[in-house]
N, C-alpha and C positions, 0 to 999 in steps of 0.2 A: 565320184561318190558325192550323196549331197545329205547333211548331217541338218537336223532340225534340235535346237537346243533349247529347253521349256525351262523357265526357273521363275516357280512357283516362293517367293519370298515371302508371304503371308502366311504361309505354314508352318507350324512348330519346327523344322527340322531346315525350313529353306532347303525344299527338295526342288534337285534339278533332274532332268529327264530327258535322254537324247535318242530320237530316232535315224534310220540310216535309211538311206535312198538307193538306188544305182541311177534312179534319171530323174532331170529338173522337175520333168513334167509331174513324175509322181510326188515331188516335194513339195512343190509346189499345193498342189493341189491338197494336201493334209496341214500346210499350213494356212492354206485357210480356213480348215475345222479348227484347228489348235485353239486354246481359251490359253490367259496369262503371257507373259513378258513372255518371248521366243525370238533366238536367231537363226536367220537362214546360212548357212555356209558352203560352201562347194571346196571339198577336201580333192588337193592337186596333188598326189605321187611320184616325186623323180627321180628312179631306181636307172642308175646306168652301172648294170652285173658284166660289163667288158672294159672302165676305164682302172686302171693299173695305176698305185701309188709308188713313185721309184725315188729311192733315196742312193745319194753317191756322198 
């Protein structure tokens, strides 16, 4: 997932404003319409639902 984060600090409120992707290509690609301060990020997931915590 690729997360677009806009933070508009000249605003009365200092709003920030986050879009979400599924692919580079389309984040890419709306980040470069974006106007104001913005980061690109690529959100990494690492769910492992079979490792087992064992206490002795």
């Amino acid at each position: 997932m690729w997360v677009i984060t806009v933070i508009n600090a000249y605003s009365r409120g200092n709003n920030v404003t986050m879009y979400e992707f599924e692919t580079e290509k389309e984040a890419r690609e709306a980040f470069e319409k974006l106007q104001g301060c913005k980061i690109l990020s690529e959100i990494i997931c690492c769910h492992y639902p079979f490792s087992t915590l064992v206490a002795t």
